[in-house]
Phi, psi and omega in degrees: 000112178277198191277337183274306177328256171355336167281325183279315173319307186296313170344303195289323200281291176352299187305318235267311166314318137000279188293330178274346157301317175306314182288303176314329163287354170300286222275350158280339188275302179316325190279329154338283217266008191244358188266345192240341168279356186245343188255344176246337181255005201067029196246107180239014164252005174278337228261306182269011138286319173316328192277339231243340187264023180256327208273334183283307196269300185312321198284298137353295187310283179327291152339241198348318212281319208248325192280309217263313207258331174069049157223091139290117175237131201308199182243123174282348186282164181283154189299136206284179190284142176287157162304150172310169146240142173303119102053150148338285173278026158071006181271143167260132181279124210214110181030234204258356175244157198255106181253134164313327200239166160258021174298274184341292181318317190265356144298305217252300154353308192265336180288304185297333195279339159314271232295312178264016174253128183263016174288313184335302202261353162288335174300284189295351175281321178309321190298320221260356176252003190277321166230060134232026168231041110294290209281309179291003212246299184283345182241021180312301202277343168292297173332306179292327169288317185279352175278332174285326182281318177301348233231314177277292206265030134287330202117344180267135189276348205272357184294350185280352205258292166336289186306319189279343178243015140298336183239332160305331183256007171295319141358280198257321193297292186323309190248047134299307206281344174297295181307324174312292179300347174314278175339293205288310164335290178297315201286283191301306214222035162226161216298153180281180158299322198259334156309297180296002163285296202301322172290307193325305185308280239264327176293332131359296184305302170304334153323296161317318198289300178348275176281339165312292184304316176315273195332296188324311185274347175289343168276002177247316177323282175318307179300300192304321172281295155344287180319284215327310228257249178310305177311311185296323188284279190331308177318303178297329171290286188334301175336289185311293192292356169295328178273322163328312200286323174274018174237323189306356158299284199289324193189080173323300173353283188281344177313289183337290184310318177308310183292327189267344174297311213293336182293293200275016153264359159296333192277315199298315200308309194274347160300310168283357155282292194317325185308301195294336163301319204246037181268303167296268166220147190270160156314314185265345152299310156314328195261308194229059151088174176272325206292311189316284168330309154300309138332283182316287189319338184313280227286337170298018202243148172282346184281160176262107176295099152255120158322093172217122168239122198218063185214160200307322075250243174232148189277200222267145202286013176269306196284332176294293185325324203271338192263330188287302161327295197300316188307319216282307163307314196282335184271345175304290182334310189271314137003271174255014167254311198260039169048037183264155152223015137225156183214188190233120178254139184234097191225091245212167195232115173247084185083231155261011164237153152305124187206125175234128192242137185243117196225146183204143159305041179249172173298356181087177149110029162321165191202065191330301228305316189283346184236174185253353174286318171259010147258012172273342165274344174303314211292310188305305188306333204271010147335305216238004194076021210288179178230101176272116167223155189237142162224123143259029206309168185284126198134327208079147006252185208239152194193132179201150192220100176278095175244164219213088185269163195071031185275339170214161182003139184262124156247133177345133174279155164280169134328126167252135190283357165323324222269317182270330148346278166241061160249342163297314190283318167345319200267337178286311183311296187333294175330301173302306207287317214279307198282307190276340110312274216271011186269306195294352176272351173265291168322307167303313161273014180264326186114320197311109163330334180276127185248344163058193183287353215259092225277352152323292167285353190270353179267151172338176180284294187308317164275025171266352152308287160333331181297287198306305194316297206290324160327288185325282151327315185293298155331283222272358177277340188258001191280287175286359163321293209279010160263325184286311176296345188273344166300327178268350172286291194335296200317299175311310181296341191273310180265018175273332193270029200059000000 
């Protein structure tokens, strides 16, 4: 793309934001006004459709925010409400009252969950600020060119001046204002500490269910293997030297043969301990780490196994097992599903998680959904938050990468010199956008003598317009200043700490 495209491009996207700040102050005027039919009159069914077309225009921003600005932010809100449940007797319960039906109930559930989730209302601080530090910040240079052109069909030559220098910063000016809004976004409309609790709480819970159900069957796996394996050899060993012991008089012989059957299923019993021991946990995953443990497996998988281990050292012996276990699967898998016969273990340090890609020359098509092994590796990761993701298309090859955050040491963020940035603008914008733009733009257009401290009216006639306007901008750009470094300080501060 070359750059005067690319200049046009950001122009257009600017302009298109504009227009979604202007919409968004609709949909913010709506929501105003449906908060005030419901909070000074009761009409509390006017309220959640208002939320739901503010959730609708802020969800657009966010798009646009992650396509266009290249910040992406997540959706902030807390996790909506389960549907009532009945009762015994079939009644739905609602605080102290009993409903027949669950509309009402499922009603009042989703009205508090609006109402007290606080994204609601940053979503409407967003709506009522977007346009000026989006919408006036991103089409400032369309603004300065159309001031010019009125400025030329007045009659005035100096219009020529507006335009050239509009297209002169447009350049660099145009897709800044794109990262700005990126910024602003990411400030306003991306999820909180306590959003990010609630979800934590609630993948936790599930979480929880997870491995309690997990744990279970693997203690009915272990039991079973017991019966079936060892306990069934050991029965049998008893069995054996028990008829030894009545033949050693009459026929040493056949004692001598019994005895030696009874040794050797005693060796197959304890073979089937050690399977069922390193099942549990292998040895040598405890005593020298995963990257060894994986080697060994390497070398029991029929498969030709290549290696690579590449980390500062090792993690915690919960997060080795859960890493150990998913290869110990994925090469079972490939093995004896996909027809492969080699494959690649990748097993590397990304920052502070653990991350391991497992790729093999087999036919493809895995499916968590058809089996029950991989989806026994989502459930152990989804202990620890882990991430499982798989590609397999049909054809081969099959690739899958298990990563495990937080496996190792956090290291300390530095100080960001972001930070004092924007706090010089935090404390500047008011000054620029209110007293020196929009008070003085209202003195200007009432016609008022007064000129006061207000650094506009004190300019030539032509240029007092460029003045008030150049206020403005000067606000809502320090405005967005200071929301894009404190977004890029949250950032810094996030990846340092993992």
């Amino acid at each position: 793309m070359t750059a005067a495209r690319r200049t046009l491009v950001a122009l257009g996207r600017g302009a298109a934001l504009a227009g979604l700040a202007l919409l968004g102050l609709a949909a913010a005027l709506v929501m105003l006004t449906a908060a005030l039919l419901t909070f000074l009159l009761g009409l509390v069914f006017a309220l959640p459709p208002a939320v739901r077309l503010t959730r609708a225009v802020t969800g657009l921003a966010r798009d646009l925010s992650g396509r266009w600005s290249g910040v992406p932010v997540d959706d902030p809100y807390l996790p909506a409400p389960s549907p009532p449940v009945p009762q015994a007797d079939g009644w739905y319960r609602d605080g102290r009252t009993l409903y027949k039906k669950p509309t009402i109930p499922a009603f009042n559930k989703r009205w508090n969950w609006m109402i007290k989730d606080p994204a609601t209302w940053r979503d409407l601080a967003y709506l009522l600020a977007a346009p000026v530090t989006c919408g006036l910040v991103a089409a400032a240079p369309l603004l300065t060119a159309a001031y010019g052109v009125l400025r030329l069909a007045g009659g005035d030559p100096l219009g020529v001046v507006w335009i050239l220098l509009a297209a002169g910063v447009a350049y660099w000016y145009a897709p800044w204002a794109l990262r700005v809004h990126g910024g602003v976004a990411a400030v306003l409309l991306g999820p909180t500490e306590k959003t990010r609790l609630a979800r934590r709480v609630s993948h936790l819970d599930a979480a929880r269910t997870e491995v309690v159900d997990s744990q279970a069957a693997e203690l009915r796996r272990i039991e079973r293997d017991l019966h079936d394996g060892a306990q069934a050899r050991l029965v049998a060993i008893g069995m054996t030297i028990g008829a030894a012991e009545q033949l050693l008089e009459t026929d040493p012989r056949a004692a001598r043969a019994l005895l030696d059957k009874a040794r050797d299923a005693s060796a197959a019993a304890l073979q089937d301990i050690r399977r069922l021991v390193r099942g549990i946990h292998p040895p040598v995953l405890a005593e020298r780490g995963l990257g060894d443990a994986v080697r060994a497996l390497a070398l029991d998988s029929p498969l030709r196994v290549h290696v690579t281990v590449d980390v500062p050292e090792r993690a915690s012996a919960p997060l080795e097992s859960a890493a150990y276990f998913a290869v110990s699967e994925l090469l079972a898998n490939a093995a004896r599903h996909g027809d492969a016969t080699e494959a690649w273990v990748d097993v590397s340090a990304r920052g502070p998680a653990l991350r391991v890609t497992v790729t093999d020359d087999g036919r493809g098509g895995a499916d968590p959904g058809r089996g029950t092994g991989l989806r026994g590796i989502e459930r152990r990761l989804g202990a620890f938050d882990g991430v499982f993701a798989l590609s397999s298309p049909a054809g081969g090859p099959t690739t899958a990468v298990v990563e495990l955050p937080r496996a190792f040491p956090l290291r300390v963020a530095p100080r960001s010199p972001w930070r004092m940035l924007g706090g010089v603008c935090w404390a500047l914008w008011p000054i620029a956008l209110f007293p020196q733009g929009l008070v003085a733009m209202v003195l200007k257009l009432a016609g008022s003598p007064v000129r006061s401290w207000f650094l506009g009216l004190y300019m030539p006639e032509p240029f007092q317009w460029p003045v008030i306007v150049g206020m403005m901008l000067l606000g809502g750009g320090l405005l967005t200043v200071a929301l894009t470094t404190t977004a890029r300080a949250m950032r810094e501060k996030e990846s340092g700490c993992g």
